[in-house]
VEXDREN-2710 file (C-alpha; in Angstrom, 1 decimal):
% VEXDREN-2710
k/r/px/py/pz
1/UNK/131.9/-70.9/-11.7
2/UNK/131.6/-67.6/-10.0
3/UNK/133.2/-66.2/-6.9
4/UNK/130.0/-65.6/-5.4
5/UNK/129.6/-69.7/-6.0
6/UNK/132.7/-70.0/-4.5
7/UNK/132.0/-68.1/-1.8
8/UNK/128.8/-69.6/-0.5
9/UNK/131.4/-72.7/0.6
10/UNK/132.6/-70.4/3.6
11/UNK/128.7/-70.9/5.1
12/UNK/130.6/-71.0/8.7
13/UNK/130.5/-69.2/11.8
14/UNK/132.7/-68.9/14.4
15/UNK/132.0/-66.5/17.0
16/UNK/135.1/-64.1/17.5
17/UNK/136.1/-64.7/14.8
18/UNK/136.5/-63.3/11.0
19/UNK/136.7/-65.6/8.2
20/UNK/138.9/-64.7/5.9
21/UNK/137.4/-66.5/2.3
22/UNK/139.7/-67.3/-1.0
23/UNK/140.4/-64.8/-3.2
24/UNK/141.0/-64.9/-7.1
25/UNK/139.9/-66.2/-10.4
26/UNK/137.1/-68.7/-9.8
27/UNK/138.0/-70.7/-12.5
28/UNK/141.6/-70.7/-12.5
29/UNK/144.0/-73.8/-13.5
30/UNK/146.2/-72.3/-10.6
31/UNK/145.5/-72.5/-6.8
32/UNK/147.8/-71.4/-4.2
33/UNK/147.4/-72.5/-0.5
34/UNK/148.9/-70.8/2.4
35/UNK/148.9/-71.6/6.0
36/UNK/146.0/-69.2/7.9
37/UNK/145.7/-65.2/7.5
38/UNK/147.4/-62.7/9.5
39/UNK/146.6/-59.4/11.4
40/UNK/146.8/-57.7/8.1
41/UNK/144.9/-60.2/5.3
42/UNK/142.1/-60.4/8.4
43/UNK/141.6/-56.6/8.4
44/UNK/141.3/-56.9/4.1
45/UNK/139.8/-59.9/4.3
46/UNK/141.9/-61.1/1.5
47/UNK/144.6/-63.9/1.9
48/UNK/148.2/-62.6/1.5
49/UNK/148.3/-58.9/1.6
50/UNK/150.4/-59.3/4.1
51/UNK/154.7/-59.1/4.8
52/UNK/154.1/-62.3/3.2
53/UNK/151.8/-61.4/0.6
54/UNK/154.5/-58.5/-0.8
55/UNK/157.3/-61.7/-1.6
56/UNK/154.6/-63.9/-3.1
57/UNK/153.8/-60.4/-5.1
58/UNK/157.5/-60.3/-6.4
59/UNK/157.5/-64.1/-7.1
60/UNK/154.5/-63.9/-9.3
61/UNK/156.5/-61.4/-11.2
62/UNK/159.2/-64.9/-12.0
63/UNK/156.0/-66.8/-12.7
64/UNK/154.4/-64.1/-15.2
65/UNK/151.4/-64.7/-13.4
66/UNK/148.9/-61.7/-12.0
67/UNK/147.2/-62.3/-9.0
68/UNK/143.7/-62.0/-10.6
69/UNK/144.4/-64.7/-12.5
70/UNK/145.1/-67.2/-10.0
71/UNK/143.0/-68.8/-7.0
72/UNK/145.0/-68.1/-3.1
73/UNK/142.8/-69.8/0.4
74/UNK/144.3/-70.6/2.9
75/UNK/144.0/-74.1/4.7
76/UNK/142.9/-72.7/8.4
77/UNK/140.1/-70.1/7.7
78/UNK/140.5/-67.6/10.6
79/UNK/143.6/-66.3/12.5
80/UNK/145.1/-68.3/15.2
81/UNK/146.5/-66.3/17.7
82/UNK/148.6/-66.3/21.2
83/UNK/149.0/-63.5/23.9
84/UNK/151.7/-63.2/25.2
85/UNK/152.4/-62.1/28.9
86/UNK/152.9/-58.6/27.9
87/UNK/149.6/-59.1/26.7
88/UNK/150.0/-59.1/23.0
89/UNK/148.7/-61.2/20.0
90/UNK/150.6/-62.4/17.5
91/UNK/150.2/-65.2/15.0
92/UNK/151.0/-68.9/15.6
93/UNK/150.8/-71.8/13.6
94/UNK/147.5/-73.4/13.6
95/UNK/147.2/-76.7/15.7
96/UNK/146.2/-79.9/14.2
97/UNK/142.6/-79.4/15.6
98/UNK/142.2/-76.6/13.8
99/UNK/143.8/-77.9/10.3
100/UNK/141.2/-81.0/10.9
101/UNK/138.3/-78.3/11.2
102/UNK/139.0/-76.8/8.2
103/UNK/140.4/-79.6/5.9
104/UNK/136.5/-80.2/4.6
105/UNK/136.4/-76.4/3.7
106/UNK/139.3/-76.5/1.7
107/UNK/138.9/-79.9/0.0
108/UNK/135.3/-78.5/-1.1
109/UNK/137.2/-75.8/-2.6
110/UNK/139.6/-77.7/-4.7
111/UNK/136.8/-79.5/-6.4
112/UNK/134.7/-76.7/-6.8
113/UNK/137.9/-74.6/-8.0
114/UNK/139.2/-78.1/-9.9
115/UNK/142.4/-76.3/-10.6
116/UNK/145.1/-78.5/-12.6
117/UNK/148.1/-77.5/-9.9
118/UNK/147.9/-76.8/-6.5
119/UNK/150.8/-74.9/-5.1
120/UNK/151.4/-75.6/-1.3
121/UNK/152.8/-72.7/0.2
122/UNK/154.7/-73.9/3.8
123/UNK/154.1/-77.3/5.7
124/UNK/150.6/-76.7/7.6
125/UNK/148.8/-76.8/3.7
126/UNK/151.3/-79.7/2.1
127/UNK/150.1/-81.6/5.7
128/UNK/147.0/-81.2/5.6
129/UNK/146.9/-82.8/2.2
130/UNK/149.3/-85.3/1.9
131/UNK/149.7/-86.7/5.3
132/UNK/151.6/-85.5/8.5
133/UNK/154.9/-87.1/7.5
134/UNK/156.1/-84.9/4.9
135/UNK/157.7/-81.6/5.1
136/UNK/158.5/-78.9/2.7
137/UNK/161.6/-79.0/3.2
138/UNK/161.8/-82.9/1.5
139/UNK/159.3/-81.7/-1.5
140/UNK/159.7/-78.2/-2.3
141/UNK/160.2/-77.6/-5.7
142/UNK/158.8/-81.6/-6.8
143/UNK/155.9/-82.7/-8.2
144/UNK/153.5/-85.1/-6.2
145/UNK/150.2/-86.0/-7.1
146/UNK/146.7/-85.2/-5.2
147/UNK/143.6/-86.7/-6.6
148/UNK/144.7/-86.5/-10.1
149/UNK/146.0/-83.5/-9.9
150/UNK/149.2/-81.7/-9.9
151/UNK/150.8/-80.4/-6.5
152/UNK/154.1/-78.5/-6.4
153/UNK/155.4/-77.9/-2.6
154/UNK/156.8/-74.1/-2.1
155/UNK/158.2/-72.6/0.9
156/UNK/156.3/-69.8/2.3
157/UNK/157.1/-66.8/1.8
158/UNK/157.3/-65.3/5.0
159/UNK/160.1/-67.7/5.2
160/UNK/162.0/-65.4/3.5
161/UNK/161.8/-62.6/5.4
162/UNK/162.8/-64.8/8.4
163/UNK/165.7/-67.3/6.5
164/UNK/166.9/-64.7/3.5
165/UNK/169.1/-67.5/2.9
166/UNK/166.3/-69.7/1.4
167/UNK/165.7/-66.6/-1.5
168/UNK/167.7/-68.7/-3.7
169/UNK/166.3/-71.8/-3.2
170/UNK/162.5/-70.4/-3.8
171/UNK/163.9/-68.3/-7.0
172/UNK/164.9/-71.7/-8.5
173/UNK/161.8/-73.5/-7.1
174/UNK/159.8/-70.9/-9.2
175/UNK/161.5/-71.2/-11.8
176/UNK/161.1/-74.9/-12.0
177/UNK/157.3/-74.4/-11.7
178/UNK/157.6/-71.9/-14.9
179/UNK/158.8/-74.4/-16.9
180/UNK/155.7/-76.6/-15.3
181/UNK/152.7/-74.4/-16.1
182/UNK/154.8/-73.7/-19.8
END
């Protein structure tokens, strides 16, 4: 399986707005899945190279793992946005619309990726594929099961630069999925 392969999944087109497609080893045993890209991963077009991106960075150091040799998507496609009155945009949290929209997407890219363990990073990805009633904060660090194959429910990591406090817990969550992968 090639990227390019991978890649042709992402046939979508929303006007206004940029796609932002998976990134990584094609045929990797690992695939990470975030919430939706940021001002920053939509301007690389690459997910997490971000605030975000710079903690997973340092936790993949725990992991002995290099980026290149893992598969990262997110589970919303494109950048969801508010303005505010001062007429900003910032990032919000995609809406369950939008998680619907894309949940084909990403399914098509778990079986085309057909890693062995999925690692949900935040609540909008473990939602999207386990059902609405669970929440990281009940499965991080535990193993479920998704079609046969391995899922392991992290924080995100930009909720560590918003709750440092949870730095600990994520540290030991990594290292129990160390000791998973071997």
């Amino acid at each position: 399986m090639t990227i390019q392969a991978v890649n042709k999944l992402y046939d979508i087109d929303f006007p206004h707005r940029t796609i932002v497609k998976g990134d990584g080893l094609a045929a990797s045993k690992i695939m990470l899945i975030g919430e939706a890209p940021g001002r920053e991963e939509v301007e690389q077009g690459k997910p997490f190279v971000g605030k975000a991106g710079k903690n997973l960075a340092e936790f993949m150091q725990v992991l002995g793992i290099e980026r290149k040799n893992i598969f990262i998507t997110n589970t919303v496609k494109f950048r969801p946005v508010k303005i505010s009155d001062c007429n900003t945009v910032s990032n919000r949290p995609p809406t369950d619309d939008e998680i619907r929209l894309f949940l084909p997407y990403l399914l098509k890219e778990i079986d085309v990726i057909s890693p062995k363990i999925i690692v949900t990073l935040g609540n909008t990805p473990l939602k999207a594929l386990l059902g609405g009633g669970v929440t990281v904060g009940k499965l991080h660090g535990t193993i479920n099961n998704f079609g046969g194959r391995t899922l392991y429910a992290l924080y995100h990591p930009a909720a560590i630069i918003y709750n440092p406090p949870l730095k600990d817990v994520y540290i030991n969550d990594l290292k129990k999925l160390k000791n998973i992968l071997g």
